[in-house]
N, C-alpha and C positions, 0 to 999 in steps of 0.2 A: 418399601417392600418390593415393589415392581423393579426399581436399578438391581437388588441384591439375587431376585428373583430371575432372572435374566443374565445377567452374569456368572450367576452359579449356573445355569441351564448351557449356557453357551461354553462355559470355560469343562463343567462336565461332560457335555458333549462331546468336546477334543479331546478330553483321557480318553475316554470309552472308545471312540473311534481307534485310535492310537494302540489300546491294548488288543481291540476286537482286529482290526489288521493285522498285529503280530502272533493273537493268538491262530487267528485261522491261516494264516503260514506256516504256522510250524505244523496243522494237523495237516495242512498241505501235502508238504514233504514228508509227514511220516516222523515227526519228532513233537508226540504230546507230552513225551517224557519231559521235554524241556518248560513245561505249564508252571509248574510248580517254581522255578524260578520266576515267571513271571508275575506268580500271587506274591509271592516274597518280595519283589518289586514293591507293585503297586500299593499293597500296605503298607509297607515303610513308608512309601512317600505320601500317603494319606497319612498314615501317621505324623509323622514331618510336618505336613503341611497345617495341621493341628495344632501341634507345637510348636509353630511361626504366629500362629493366630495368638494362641497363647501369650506368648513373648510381645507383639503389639501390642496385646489387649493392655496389659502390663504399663506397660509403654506410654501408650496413649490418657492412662489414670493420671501417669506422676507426670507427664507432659503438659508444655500450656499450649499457646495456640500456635506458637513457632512448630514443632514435631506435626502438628496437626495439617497446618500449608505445606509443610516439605512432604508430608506422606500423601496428600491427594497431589500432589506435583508428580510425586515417583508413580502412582498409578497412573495417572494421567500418559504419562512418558511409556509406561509399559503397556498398556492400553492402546496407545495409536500406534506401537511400534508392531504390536500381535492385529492388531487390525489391516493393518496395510501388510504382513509379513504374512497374514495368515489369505488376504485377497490374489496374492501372486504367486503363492507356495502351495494353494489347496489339491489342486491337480498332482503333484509331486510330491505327495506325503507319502503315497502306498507306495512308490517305488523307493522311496529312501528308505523306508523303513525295510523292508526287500534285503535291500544289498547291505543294511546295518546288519541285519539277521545273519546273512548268509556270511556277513564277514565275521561273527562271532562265532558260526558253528566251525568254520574251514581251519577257524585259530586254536579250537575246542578249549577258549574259554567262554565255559559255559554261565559263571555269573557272569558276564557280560549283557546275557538275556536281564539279570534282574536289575543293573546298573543301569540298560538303557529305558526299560519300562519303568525304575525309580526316576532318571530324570525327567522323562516326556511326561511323567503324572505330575511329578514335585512342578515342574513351571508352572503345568497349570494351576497347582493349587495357590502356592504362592502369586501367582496374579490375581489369586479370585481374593486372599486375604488383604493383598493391596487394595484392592477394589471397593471390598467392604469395609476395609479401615477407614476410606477416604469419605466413605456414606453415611458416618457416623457423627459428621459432622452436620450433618442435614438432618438426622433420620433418628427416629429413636432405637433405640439395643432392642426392643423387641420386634421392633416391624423388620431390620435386618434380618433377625435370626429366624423368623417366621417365612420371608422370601426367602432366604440360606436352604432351611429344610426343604420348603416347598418346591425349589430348585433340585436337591439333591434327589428327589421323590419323582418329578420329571425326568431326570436324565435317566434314574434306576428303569423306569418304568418303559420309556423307548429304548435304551439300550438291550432292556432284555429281550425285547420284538426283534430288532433288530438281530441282535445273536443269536434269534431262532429262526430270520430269515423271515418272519413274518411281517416288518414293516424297512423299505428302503426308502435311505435319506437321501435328497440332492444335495450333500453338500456345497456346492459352491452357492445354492440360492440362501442356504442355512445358513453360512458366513456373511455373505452379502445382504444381507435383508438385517440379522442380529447388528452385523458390524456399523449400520447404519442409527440404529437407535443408540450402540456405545458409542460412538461419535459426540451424541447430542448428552448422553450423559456423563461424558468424560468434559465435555462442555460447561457442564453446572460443576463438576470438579472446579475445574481451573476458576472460576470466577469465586466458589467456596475455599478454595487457595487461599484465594487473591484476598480476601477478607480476614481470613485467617494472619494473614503476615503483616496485613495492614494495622493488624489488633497486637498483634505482637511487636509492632513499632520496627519491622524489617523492611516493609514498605513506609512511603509517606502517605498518611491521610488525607484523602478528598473528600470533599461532597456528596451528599448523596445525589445520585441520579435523579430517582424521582421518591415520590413516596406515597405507597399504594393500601399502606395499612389499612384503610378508613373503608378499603370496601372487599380487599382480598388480600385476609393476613396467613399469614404460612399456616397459622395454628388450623383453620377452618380447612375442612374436607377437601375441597378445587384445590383451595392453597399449598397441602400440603402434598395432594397428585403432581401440581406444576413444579413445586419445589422437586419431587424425586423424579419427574421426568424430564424438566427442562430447567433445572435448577435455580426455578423461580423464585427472586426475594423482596419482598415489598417495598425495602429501602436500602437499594443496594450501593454501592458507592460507585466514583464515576471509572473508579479503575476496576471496579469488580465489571463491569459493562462493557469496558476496553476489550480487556482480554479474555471475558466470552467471546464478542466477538470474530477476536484478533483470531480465536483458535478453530470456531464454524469456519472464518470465511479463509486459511491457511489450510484445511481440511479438504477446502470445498476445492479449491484451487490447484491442490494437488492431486487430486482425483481427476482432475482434467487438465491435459497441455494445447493449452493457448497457442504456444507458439507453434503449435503442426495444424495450424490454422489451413482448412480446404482452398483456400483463395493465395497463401502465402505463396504457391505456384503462378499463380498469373502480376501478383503485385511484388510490392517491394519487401513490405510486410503483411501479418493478418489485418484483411481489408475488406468491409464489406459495399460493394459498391451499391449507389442507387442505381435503379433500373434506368434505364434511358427516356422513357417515356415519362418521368417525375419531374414534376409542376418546378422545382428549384432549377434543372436546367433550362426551363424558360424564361427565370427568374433572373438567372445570372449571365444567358446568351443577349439583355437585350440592353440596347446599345446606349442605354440612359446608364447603366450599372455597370462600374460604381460612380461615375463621375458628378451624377448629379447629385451623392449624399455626400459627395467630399464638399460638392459647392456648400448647399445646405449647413453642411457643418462648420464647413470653413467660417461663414456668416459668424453662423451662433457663437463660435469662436472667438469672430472679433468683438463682436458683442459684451463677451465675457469679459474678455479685456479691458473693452471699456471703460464696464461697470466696476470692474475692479482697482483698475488702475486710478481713477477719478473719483471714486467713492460713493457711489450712486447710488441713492435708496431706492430697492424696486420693490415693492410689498409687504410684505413683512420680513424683508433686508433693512432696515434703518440704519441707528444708533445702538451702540452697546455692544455686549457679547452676544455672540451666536446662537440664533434661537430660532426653531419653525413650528409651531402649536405648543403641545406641552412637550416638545426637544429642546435640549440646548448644549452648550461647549461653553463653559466661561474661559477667559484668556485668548477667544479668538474673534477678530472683527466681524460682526455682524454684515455682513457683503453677500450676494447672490453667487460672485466669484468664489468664494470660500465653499459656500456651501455643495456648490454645482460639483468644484474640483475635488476638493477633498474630503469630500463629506460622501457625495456621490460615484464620481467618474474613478475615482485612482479603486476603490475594492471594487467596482462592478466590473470594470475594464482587466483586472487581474481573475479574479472568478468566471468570464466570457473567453480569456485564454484555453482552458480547462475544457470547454465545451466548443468551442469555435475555434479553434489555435488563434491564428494573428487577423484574422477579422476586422477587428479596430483598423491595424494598418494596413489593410487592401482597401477600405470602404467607407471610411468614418475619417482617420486621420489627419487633420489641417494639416500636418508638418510633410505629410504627404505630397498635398496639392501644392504647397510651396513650391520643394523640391524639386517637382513637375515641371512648373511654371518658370523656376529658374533655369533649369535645364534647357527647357525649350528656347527661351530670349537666348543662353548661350550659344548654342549650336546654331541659330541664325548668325549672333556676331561675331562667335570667332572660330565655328567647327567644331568637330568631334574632337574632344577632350581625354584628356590621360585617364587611364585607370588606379592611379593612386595607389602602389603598391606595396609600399611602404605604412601605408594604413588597411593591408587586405588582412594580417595574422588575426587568426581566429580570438585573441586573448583583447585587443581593442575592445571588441562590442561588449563583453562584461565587464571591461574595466571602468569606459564609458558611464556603465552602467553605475556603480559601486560609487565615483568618484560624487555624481549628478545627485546621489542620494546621501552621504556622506555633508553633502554642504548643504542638502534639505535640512537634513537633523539636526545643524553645527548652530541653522542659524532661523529666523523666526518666521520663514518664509510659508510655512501653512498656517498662522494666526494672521500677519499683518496683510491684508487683500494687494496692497500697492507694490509692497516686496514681491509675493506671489506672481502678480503678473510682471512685475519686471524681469526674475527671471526667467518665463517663458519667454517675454519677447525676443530676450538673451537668448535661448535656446533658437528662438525662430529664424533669427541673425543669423546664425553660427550655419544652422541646414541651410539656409537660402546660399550664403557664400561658398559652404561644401559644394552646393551642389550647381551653384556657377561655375566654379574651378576644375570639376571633376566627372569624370562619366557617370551617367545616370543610373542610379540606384544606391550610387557610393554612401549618400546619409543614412538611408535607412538602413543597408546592410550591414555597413562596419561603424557606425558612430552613434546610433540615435540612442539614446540611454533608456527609451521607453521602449522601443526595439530590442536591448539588451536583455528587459527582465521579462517580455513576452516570449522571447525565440525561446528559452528554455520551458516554460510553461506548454510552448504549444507541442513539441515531446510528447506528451500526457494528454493532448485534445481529443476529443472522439470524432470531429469533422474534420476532413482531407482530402487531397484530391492526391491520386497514383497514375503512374500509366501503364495499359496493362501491355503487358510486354509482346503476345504475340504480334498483337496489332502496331505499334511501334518499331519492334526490331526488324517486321518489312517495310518500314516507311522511308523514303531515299528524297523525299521534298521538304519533311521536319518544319511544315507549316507553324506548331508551335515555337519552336524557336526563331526561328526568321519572322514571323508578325507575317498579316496580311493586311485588307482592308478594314475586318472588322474588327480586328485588333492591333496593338500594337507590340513589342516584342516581351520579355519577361523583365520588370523593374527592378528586379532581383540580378538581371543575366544569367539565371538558373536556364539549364537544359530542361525543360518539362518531359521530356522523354525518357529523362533517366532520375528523375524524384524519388529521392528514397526517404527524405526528414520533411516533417512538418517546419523545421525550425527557421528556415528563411524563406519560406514560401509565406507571401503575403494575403494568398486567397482574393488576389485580385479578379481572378477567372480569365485571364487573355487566353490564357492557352487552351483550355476549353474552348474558348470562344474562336479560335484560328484552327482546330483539331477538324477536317475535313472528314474526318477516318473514325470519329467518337472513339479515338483511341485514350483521352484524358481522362478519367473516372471521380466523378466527386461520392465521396462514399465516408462508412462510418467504421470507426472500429474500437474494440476494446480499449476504456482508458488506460493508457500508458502503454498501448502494445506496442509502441514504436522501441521502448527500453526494455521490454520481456525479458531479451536473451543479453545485453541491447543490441539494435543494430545501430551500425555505424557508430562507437563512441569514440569521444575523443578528449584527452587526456587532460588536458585545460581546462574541458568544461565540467569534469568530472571534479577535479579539484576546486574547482569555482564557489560548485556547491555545496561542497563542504565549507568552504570559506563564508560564503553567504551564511551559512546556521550561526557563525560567530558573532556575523555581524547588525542578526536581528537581536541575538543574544542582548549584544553591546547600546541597541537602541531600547531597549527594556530594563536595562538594569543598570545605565550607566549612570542615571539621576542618584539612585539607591548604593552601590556601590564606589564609587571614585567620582563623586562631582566635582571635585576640583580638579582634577585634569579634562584637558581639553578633550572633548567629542572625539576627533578623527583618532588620536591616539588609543583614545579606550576601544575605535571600533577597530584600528589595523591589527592589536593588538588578540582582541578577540577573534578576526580570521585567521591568525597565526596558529593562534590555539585550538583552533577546533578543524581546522588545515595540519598542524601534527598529530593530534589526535587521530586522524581520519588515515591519513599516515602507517602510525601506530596499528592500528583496529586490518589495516591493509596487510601490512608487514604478517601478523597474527592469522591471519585469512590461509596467506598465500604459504607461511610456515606448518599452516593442519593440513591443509589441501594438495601442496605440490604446486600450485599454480603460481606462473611465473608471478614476482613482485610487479612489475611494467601492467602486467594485463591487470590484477587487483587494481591498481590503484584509475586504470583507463576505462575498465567498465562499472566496478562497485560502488565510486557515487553517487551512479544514478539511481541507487535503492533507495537515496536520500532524498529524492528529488519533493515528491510529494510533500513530504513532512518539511522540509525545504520551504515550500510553496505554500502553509499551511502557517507556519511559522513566519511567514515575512506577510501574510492577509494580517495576521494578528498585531504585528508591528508596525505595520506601512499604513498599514487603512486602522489607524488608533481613535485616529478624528472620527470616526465615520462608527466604530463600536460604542467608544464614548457619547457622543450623541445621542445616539439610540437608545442608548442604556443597555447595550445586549454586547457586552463585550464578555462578563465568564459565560453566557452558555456558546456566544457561536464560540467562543476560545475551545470549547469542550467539546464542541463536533467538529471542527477543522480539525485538532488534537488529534481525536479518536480514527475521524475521518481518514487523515493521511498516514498516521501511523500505520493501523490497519492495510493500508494501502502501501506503503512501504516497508511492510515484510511480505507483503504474496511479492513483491517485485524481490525482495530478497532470496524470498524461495524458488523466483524463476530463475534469478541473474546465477546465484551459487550452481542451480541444477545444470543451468545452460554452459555453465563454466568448469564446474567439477567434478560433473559426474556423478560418481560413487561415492565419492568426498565430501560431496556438498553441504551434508550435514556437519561436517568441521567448518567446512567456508560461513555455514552458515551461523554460527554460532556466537565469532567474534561479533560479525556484525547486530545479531540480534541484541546482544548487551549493548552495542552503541546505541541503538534504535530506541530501546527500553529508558536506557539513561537519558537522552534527550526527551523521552514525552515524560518519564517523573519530572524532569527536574522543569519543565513548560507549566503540568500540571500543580508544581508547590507554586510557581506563580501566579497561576489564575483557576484552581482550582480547589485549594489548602483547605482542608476539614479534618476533623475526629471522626473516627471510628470505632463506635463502639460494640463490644462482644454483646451481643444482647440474647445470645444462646445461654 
């Protein structure tokens, strides 16, 4: 009763406004004679609008729950488009409607007057029948009809004060205060949709989310307020929860632009610095950090190896499969190495990207202190060294990448502890000899394969360091860059003065730490505001990630699918395929919008980034869900998680790209987006849904 209630108030209130402006224009000018067209009007389209309800009504009896999802879909759509149309248009109603008038008396066509008061009524009515079509599905026929009146009784009621002059409205607080509760219940649409098409087999079936029955079922009073205001359902499925979400937090996101972030002026991007005075730059200025957690670590490291490589029983590591209290993994060696590496370190180490960008490799990383170490013995014995430029193209470090995981999958090295560490040592070889041969930083920047699948994650981090430009573009001694005493120069060879990506910055802190001027800034910023608009993309890496989605595809489904052909095959295979498709989805962008193909295909992967990054947790850290036993639910909040999170980055990158368009840019890709979480969800999320209305 309260959505039906409210929407008929609000969508009344816009007629009456709409007629009461044109009516008191024409006594304006001296032409009441033209009133009579305008009742002629508006009853028709009241009429009309009656007539549409009718015809639904109709409709919605001989329909199943397919007509029922598409029709809260079409309110839905029409609802957010009159909510945000009506937030930026409210100021400019009375003059359009002004010069609509004036242009119909100048032409003396005078039904003109009842044409345009017939359609300015008929919209609203017809959104108010959409509206309550779609509550129908929630809501019982009498508690509608009940709000319905009670609404119609509201608006009679102010409107007539109002055209007496005895009561004035703020409209813009009227729209904006209404517009914010039809948000929230255009909200329980979409997820009543989403149930609806699930039941009609147009979606796939998931799980329920949770199930609340037992203590607040829809039938009971609370339950069924929550149901009509926040379209609460006791057991809702996990895609009815999706895309609640997806549609609050695409709502909330466009209500507000990120990217005219107050600081976007002083930094690179939206950046919110810590103060100067906070406890981490003490933390990170003192001259033990990082070097004494790289030793530390280093140890543990070799340690692991040991134990691994030798077969060492350390505590409840023995004999058998993989097991620590009531956890276990059969098919993998029961080893401390195992469980340390892959059970542990490969998903924390990815999920610390997210929040720390590359952390690990400024502060933690053995392959690190190698590199270092080798470095250093070389430039004693035989000088500064080449920069290797032939290995500097951006396309190495994710190939690195892909190739190092690809021969993970192929072959048995996260079960058997002694393979495990053999290829690490393999790896440790490989950076020590780069990094004898080569100027320093050359491993970690362009070859480390564990650097390949961080640099993209750290994109997305909320910790960074910027430098802020005033302070900087007068600086003429660029202390960060040249090293001083108490640091050394960037391992990277990044300019710290001019940091615009988290993505090869290692967060080692030298440049902080050499910055005479506290020109270097460590600070926080929105997840993923590095790719908002994106800044700086670049076109390899953007195809990358599209490639990457295939290729967790391909370590998930390749056992199930084609196990008799070889691993690499199924995965190169699968980056093809989902590298054309991305392709495709590009092409279709850049053909609604106008925007060049070159620019789609160079900034719009990184919408994917997330669900990217969400989708290879799920596949790369298998050992570590399995284990646990918690592999469908975190599947179902990574899922949800990054999904969600890559359509607000879809509704930034199309807005920052298309403009006025964006909504066509945005379109292809949302069905790409859609298509990849159902088709993740029928693998780890697969349920009935039943109509239990």
């Amino acid at each position: 009763m309260i959505e039906s209630f409210v929407i008929t108030l609000r969508e009344g209130i816009e007629a009456a406004l709409i007629i009461g402006i044109m009516a008191a224009y024409l006594g304006k000018i001296g032409r009441k004679d033209l009133y009579r067209y305008l009742y002629i009007g508006t009853t028709t389209a009241v009429a009309t609008s009656i007539l549409v309800a009718l015809i639904f009504g109709e409709l919605y009896k001989v329909s199943g729950e397919a007509f029922e999802g598409f029709a809260a879909l079409s309110a839905v759509a029409v609802l957010t488009y009159m909510i945000f149309w009506m937030s930026r248009h409210s100021r400019e109603i009375k003059g359009e409607l002004h010069e609509k008038v004036d242009s119909i008396i100048s032409s003396r066509r005078v039904f003109g007057i009842a044409g345009l008061a017939f359609l300015s009524v008929l919209r609203e009515g017809v959104e108010t029948v959409l509206f309550l079509g779609g509550t129908l599905a929630a809501s019982s026929l009498n508690s509608v009809i009940t709000g319905t009146l009670l609404g119609i009784a509201t608006t009679a009621f102010f409107a007539g004060l109002m055209f007496k002059g005895m009561y004035s409205l703020d409209i813009r607080k009227f729209f904006k205060y209404t517009g914010f509760i039809l948000i929230v219940f255009a909200a329980g649409l979409t997820g009543q949709a989403t149930r609806a098409l699930q039941t009609a087999g147009l979606l796939p079936g998931t799980i329920a989310a949770w199930d609340t029955s037992l203590f607040l079922n829809e039938s009971s009073v609370l339950g069924s307020l929550l149901s009509a205001l926040f379209g609460y359902s006791s057991q809702p499925s996990v895609l009815q929860v999706i895309f609640y979400l997806t549609y609050l937090s695409l709502i909330g996101y466009l209500s507000i632009d990120f990217t005219r972030h107050t600081k976007e002026k002083d930094y690179a991007d939206p950046f919110s610095p810590l103060k100067s005075q906070h406890w981490f730059y003490g933390f990170v200025r003192n001259r033990w950090v990082p070097n004494i957690m790289l030793i530390f670590m280093g140890i543990f490291f070799v340690f692991l190896l040991v134990v691994g490589y030798f077969g060492i029983g350390i505590g409840p590591f023995q004999e058998g499969y993989l097991k620590f209290g009531n956890f276990y993994l059969k098919g993998v060696d029961n080893n401390l190495w195992n469980f340390a590496i892959w059970v542990l370190w490969l998903p924390l180490v990815s999920v610390s990207a997210v929040f720390l960008g590359r952390f690990w490799c400024g502060n933690l990383c053995p392959l690190r202190g190698i590199a270092d170490v080798a470095r250093y013995i070389s430039d004693k014995l035989l000088g500064k060294a080449p920069s290797a430029p032939y290995i500097r193209s951006g396309w190495v470090l994710p190939v690195s990448f892909v190739a190092i995981t690809i021969i993970i999958k192929s072959n048995p090295f996260q079960s058997v502890a002694r393979l495990g560490t053999t290829l690490f040592i393999s790896i440790f070889l490989v950076a020590l000899v780069v990094s004898f041969l080569f100027r320093k930083g050359t491993w970690c920047r362009y070859l480390c394969p564990i650097g390949g699948w961080l640099a993209r994650i750290a994109r997305l981090s909320i910790l960074g360091i910027r430098p802020k430009r005033a302070t900087c573009d007068n600086c003429s001694t660029k202390e960060c860059h040249i090293g001083t005493g108490k640091a050394g120069t960037c391992p990277m060879f990044l300019n710290p003065n001019q940091l615009d990506s988290n993505r090869y910055c290692l967060e080692c802190w030298n440049c902080v730490k050499n910055c005479p001027r506290d020109g270097m800034h460590i600070g926080l910023r929105m997840p993923g505001a590095e790719v908002l608009k994106p800044y700086f993309p670049e076109i390899w890496e953007s195809i990358f990630i599209a490639g990457l989605i295939g290729m967790y595809m391909a370590f998930v489904r390749w056992e199930i699918v084609l196990p008799e052909m070889p691993f690499p095959f199924f995965a190169l295979g699968a980056m093809i395929l989902t590298v054309s498709l991305y392709l495709t989805v590009c092409a279709a962008a850049s053909a609604l919008s106008g925007i060049k193909y070159r620019e789609t295909i160079t900034s719009f992967g990184y919408i994917f980034l997330p669900l990217e990054v969400g989708t290879a947790i799920i596949a790369m850290g298998d050992d570590s869900l399995e284990f646990f036993n918690i592999l469908v639910p975190v599947s179902i909040i990574l899922l949800g998680t990054t999904f969600i999170w890559s359509m607000i980055l879809g509704a930034s990158i199309t807005k920052n790209n298309a403009g006025k368009k964006a909504i066509f840019a945005f379109i292809p890709v949302a069905f790409a987006l859609i298509g990849i979480l159902l088709l993740w969800l029928s693998w780890f999320a697969s349920g009935n849904v039943i109509d239990l209305t």
